[in-house]
C-alpha positions as CSV (number, residue, x, y, z in Angstrom):
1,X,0.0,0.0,0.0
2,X,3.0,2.2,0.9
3,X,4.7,1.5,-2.2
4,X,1.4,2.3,-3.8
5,X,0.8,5.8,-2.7
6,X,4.6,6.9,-3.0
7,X,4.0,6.0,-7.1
8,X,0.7,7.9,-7.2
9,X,2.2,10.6,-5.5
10,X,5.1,10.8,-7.7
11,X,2.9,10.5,-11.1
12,X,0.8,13.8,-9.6
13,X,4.0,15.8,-9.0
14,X,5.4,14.8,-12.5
15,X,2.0,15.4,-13.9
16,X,1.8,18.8,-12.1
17,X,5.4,19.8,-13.1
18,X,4.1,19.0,-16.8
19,X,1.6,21.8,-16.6
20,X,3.7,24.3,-14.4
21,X,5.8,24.2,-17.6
22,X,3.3,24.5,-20.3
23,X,1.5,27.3,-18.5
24,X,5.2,29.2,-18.8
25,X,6.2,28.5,-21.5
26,X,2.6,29.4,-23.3
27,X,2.6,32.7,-20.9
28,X,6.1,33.2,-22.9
29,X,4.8,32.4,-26.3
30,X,1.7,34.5,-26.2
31,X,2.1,37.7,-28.7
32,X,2.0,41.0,-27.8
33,X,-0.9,43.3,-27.8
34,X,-0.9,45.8,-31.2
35,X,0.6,49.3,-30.2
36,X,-3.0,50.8,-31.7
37,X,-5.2,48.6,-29.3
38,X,-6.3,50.2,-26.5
39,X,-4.9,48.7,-23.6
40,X,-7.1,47.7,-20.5
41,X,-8.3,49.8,-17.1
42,X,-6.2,46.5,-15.1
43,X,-2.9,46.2,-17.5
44,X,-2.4,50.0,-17.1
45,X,-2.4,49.6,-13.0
46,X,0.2,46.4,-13.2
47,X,3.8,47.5,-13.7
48,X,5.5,46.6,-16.5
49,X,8.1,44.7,-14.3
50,X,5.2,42.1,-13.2
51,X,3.9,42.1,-16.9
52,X,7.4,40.5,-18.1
53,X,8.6,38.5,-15.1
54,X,5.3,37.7,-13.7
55,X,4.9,34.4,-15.5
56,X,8.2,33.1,-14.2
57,X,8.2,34.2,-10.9
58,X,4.7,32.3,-10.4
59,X,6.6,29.2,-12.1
60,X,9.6,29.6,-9.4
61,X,6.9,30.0,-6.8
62,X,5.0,26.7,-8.2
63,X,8.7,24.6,-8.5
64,X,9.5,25.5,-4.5
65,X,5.9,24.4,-3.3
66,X,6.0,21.8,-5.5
67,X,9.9,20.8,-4.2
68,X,8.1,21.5,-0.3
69,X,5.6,19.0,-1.3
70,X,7.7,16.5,-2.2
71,X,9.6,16.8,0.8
72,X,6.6,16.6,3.1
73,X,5.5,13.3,1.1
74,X,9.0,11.6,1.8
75,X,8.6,12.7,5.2
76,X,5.5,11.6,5.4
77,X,6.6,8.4,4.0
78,X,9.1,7.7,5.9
79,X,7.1,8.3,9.0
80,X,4.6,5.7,7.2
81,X,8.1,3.1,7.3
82,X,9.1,3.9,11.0
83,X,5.1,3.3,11.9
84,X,5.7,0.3,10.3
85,X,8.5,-1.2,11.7
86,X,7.6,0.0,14.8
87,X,4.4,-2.4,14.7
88,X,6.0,-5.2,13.7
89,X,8.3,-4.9,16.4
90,X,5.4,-4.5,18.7
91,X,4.0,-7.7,17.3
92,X,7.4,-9.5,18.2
93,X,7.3,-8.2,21.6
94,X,6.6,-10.1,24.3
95,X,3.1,-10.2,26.3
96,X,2.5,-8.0,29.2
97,X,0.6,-11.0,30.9
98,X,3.8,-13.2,29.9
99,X,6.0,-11.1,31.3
100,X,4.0,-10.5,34.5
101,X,4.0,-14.3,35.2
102,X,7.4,-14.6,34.7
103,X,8.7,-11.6,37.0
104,X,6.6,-12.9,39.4
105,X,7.5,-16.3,39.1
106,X,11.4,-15.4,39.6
107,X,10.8,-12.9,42.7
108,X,9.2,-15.9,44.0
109,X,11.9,-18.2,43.4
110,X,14.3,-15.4,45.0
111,X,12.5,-14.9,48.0
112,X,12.2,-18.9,48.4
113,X,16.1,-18.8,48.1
114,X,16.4,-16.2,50.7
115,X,14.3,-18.0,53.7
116,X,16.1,-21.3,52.8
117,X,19.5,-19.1,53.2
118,X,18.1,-17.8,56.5
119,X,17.3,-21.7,57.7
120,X,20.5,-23.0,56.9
121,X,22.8,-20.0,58.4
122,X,20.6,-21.0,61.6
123,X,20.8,-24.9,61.0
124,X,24.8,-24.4,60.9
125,X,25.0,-22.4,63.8
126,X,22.6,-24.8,65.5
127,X,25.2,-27.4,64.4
128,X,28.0,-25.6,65.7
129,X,26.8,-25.3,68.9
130,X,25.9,-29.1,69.2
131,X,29.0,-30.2,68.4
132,X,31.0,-27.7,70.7
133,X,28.6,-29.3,73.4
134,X,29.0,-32.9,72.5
135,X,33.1,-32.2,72.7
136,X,32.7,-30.6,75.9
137,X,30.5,-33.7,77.2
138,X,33.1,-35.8,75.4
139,X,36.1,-34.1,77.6
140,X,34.0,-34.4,81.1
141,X,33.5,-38.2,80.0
142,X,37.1,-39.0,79.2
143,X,38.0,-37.2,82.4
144,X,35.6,-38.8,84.3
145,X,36.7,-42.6,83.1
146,X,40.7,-41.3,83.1
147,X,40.0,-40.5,87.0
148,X,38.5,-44.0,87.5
149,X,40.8,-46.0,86.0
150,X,43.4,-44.2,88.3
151,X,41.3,-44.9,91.8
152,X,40.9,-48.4,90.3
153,X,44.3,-48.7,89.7
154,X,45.2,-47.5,93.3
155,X,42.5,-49.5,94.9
156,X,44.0,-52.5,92.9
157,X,48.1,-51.5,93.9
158,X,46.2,-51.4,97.5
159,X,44.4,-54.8,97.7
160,X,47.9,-56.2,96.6
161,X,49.5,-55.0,98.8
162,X,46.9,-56.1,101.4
163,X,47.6,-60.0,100.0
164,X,50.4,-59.7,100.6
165,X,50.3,-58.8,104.2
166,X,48.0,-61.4,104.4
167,X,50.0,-63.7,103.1
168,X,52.8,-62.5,105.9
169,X,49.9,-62.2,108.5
170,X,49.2,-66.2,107.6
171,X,52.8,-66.9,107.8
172,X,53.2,-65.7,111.1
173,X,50.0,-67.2,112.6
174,X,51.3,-70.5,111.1
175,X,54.6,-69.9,112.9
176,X,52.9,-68.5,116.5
177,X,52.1,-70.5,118.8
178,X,48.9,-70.2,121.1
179,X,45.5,-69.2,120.8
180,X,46.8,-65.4,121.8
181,X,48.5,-65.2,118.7
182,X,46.1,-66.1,117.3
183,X,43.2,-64.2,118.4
184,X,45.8,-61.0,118.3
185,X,46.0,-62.0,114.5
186,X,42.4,-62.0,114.1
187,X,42.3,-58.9,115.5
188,X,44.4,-57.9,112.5
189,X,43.2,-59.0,110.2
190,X,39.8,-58.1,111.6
191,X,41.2,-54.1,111.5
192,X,42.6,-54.5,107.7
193,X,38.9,-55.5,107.0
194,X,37.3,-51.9,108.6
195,X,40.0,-50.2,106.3
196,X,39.0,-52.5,103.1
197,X,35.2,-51.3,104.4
198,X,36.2,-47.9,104.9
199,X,37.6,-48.2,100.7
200,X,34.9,-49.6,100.1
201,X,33.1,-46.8,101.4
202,X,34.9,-44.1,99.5
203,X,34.8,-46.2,97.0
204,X,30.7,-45.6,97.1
205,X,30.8,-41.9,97.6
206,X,33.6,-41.5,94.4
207,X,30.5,-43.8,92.6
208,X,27.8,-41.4,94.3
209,X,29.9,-38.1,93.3
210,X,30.3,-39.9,89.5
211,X,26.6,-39.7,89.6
212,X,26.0,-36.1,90.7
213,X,28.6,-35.0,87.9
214,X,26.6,-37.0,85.4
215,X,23.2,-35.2,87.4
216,X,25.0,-31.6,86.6
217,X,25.9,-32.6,83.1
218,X,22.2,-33.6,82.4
219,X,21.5,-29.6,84.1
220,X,24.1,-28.6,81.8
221,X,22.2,-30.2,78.8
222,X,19.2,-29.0,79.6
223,X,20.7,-25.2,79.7
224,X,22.2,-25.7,76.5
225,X,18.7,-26.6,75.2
226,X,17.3,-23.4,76.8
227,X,20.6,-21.6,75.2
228,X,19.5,-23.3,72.0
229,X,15.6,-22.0,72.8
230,X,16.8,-18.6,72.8
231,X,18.8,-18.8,70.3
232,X,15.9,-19.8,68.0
233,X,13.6,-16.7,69.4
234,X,16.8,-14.7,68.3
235,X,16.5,-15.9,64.6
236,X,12.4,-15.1,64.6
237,X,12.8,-12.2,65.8
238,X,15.4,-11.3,63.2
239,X,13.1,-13.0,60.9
240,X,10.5,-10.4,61.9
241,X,12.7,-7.5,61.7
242,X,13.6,-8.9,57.9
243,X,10.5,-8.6,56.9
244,X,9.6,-5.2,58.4
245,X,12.4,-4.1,56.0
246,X,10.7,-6.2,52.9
247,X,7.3,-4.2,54.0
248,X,9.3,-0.7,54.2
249,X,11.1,-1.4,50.8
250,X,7.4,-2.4,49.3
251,X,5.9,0.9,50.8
252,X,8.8,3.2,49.3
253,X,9.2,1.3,45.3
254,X,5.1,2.1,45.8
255,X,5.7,5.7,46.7
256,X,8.3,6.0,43.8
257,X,5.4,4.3,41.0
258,X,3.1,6.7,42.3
259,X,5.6,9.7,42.3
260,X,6.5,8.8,38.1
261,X,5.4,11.4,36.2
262,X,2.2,10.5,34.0
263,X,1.7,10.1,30.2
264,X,-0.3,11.9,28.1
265,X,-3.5,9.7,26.8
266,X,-2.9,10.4,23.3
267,X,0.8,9.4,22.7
268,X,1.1,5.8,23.7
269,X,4.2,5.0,25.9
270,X,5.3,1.5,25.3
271,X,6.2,-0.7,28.3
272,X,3.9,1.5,30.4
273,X,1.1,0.2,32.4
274,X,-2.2,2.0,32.0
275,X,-3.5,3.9,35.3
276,X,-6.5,2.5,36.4
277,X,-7.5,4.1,39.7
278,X,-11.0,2.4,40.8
279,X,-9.9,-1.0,39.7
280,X,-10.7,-3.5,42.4
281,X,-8.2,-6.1,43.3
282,X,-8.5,-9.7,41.5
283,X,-9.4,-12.4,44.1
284,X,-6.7,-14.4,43.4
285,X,-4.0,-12.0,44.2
286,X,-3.5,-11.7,47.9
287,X,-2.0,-8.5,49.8
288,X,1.1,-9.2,51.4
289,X,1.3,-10.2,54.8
290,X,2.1,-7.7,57.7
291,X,4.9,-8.6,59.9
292,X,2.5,-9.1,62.6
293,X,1.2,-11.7,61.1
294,X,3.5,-13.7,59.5
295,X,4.5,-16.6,62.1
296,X,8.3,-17.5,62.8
297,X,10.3,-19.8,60.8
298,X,11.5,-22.0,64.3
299,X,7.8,-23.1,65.1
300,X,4.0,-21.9,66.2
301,X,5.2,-20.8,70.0
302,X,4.8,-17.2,70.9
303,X,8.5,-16.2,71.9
304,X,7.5,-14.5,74.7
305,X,5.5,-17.4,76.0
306,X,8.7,-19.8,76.5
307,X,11.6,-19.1,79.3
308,X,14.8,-19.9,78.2
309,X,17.7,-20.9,80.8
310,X,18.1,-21.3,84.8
311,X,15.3,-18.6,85.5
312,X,12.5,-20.3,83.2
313,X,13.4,-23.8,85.5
C-alpha cells in the first residue's frame, strides 16, 4: 500500500510539473498586444516589471511548493516506514501478561532462596553449637573414666598389697604359737577388714559423686537446650525485623510508581502500564502479609511465651 501511494504521488507531482511548464512557456509564447489597441483599465495599473517576469516568478513559486511537497510526502513516507516497523516490532514483543508471570515467578523463586538461606545459616550455627557441646561432654567423660581408672588402679596396687600382708599375717599365725596369737592375728586381720570397708566406702561416695557429675551434666544439657531455645527466638525475631524491612522497601518502590510522572492519553508509551485508579483487586491475588502476622520460621510458639535458661526452670 505504501509502495502504492509513493508511485501515485510521484505521477501527480510529474504530472503537475508538466503543466507548471506548459502554462510558462505558453505565458512566454503568447504575442504581444498591437501598439493601436487600446490597452485595459487592469494592465495599465500592473507594472510593466510584473507584466514580463510575472509568469516566471509564479513558475519559481509553483517549483519550490512543488519541491516542499515532495519533501513533506517523503517525510510523510518515511514516518509511514518507522510506523511500520515500529508495529512489527510491537507484534514480536513479548506479552504483558507473559511477562507479569514470569517476573513474578522469579521474585518468588528469590524470595524462596532467601528463607532457605536464613534456615541454613541457623541450622549451621545450630550445628555448631551441638558439636561444641558434645566435645565438651566428650572431655567431662574422658575425664571422668581417666579419674576412674586411676582410683581403680590404686585400689588394685592397695588390695595387693593387702595380700600380701595377708600372706605375711598367715605366715606368722602359722609360725605363732597359742590361741593369743592367734586371736591377736584376728584382730588384725579383723582391723585391715574396717579399712578395706572404709575403701569400700569411699569407694561408694567417688560412685555417688560420678553420679552427681553426670546429674550436673544432664543440668548442663538442659541449659544448652534453653541456650539453643533462645537462640531460636533470636532468629524469629530477626526473621521479623527482615520482613519489616521487605514491608518498608514495598511501601517506598510504591511511593516511587506513584511519584512517576504521567503520560499523556494520546501518545502511547510502550512498556507503560495504563493507570486505572478504581480498579478493584483480583481475588486471586493476595496482599502481602504484615509482619505481625507472618509466624516465625523455628515453630508456632509465641516467643514471649517460653523461658529460656536457669530462670524459666
Amino acid at each position: 500500500m505504501i509502495q502504492r501511494r509513493d508511485e501515485q504521488d510521484t505521477d501527480d507531482l510529474s504530472r503537475t510539473t508538466e503543466m507548471m511548464a506548459y502554462e510558462s512557456t505558453r505565458s512566454a509564447s503568447e504575442p504581444a498586444p498591437e501598439k493601436g489597441a487600446e490597452p485595459k483599465k487592469e494592465e495599465e495599473q500592473i507594472s510593466l516589471f510584473w507584466r514580463v517576469f510575472g509568469g516566471t516568478i509564479l513558475s519559481i513559486v509553483a517549483l519550490v511548493s512543488i519541491t516542499l511537497f515532495n519533501n513533506m510526502s517523503s517525510s510523510i513516507t518515511e514516518l509511514r516506514t518507522a510506523l511500520s516497523n515500529e508495529r512489527e516490532a510491537r507484534a514480536e514483543l513479548v506479552k504483558k501478561d507473559e511477562f507479569n508471570t514470569r517476573v513474578t515467578a522469579q521474585y518468588e523463586r528469590m524470595r524462596a532462596i532467601d528463607t532457605v538461606k536464613v534456615e541454613l545459616e541457623g541450622l549451621k550455627e545450630k550445628i555448631s553449637t551441638n558439636t561444641a557441646a558434645v566435645d565438651g561432654v566428650k572431655r567431662d567423660t574422658n575425664a571422668t573414666i581417666e579419674s576412674i581408672k586411676k582410683d581403680a588402679a590404686t585400689s588394685a596396687d592397695a588390695m595387693k598389697k593387702d595380700a600380701t600382708a595377708l600372706e605375711i599375717l598367715k605366715e606368722r599365725v602359722v609360725l605363732l604359737e597359742g590361741v593369743k596369737k592367734d586371736i591377736a592375728s584376728l584382730d588384725t586381720i579383723k582391723e585391715k577388714m574396717v579399712a578395706t570397708a572404709a575403701d569400700l566406702k569411699s569407694m561408694r561416695d567417688d560412685l555417688q559423686k560420678l553420679a552427681g557429675e553426670v546429674d550436673r551434666n544432664k543440668n548442663s544439657d538442659l541449659e544448652r537446650k534453653a541456650l539453643r531455645d533462645s537462640q531460636h527466638k533470636q532468629v524469629d525475631e530477626s526473621l521479623k525485623e527482615l520482613q519489616k524491612g521487605l514491608q518498608d522497601c514495598r511501601e517506598k518502590l510504591a511511593r516511587l510508581e506513584g511519584a512517576q510522572p504521567k503520560p499523556s492519553a494520546d501518545v502511547p508509551v510502550p512498556f507503560s502500564r495504563p493507570v486505572e485508579p478504581s480498579k478493584p483487586k483480583p481475588s486471586g491475588t493476595a496482599s502481602p502479609a504484615k509482619p505481625s502476622e507472618i509466624k516465625p520460621a523455628g515453630g508456632t510458639s509465641d516467643p514471649g511465651s517460653s523461658k529460656s535458661g536457669p530462670e524459666g526452670e
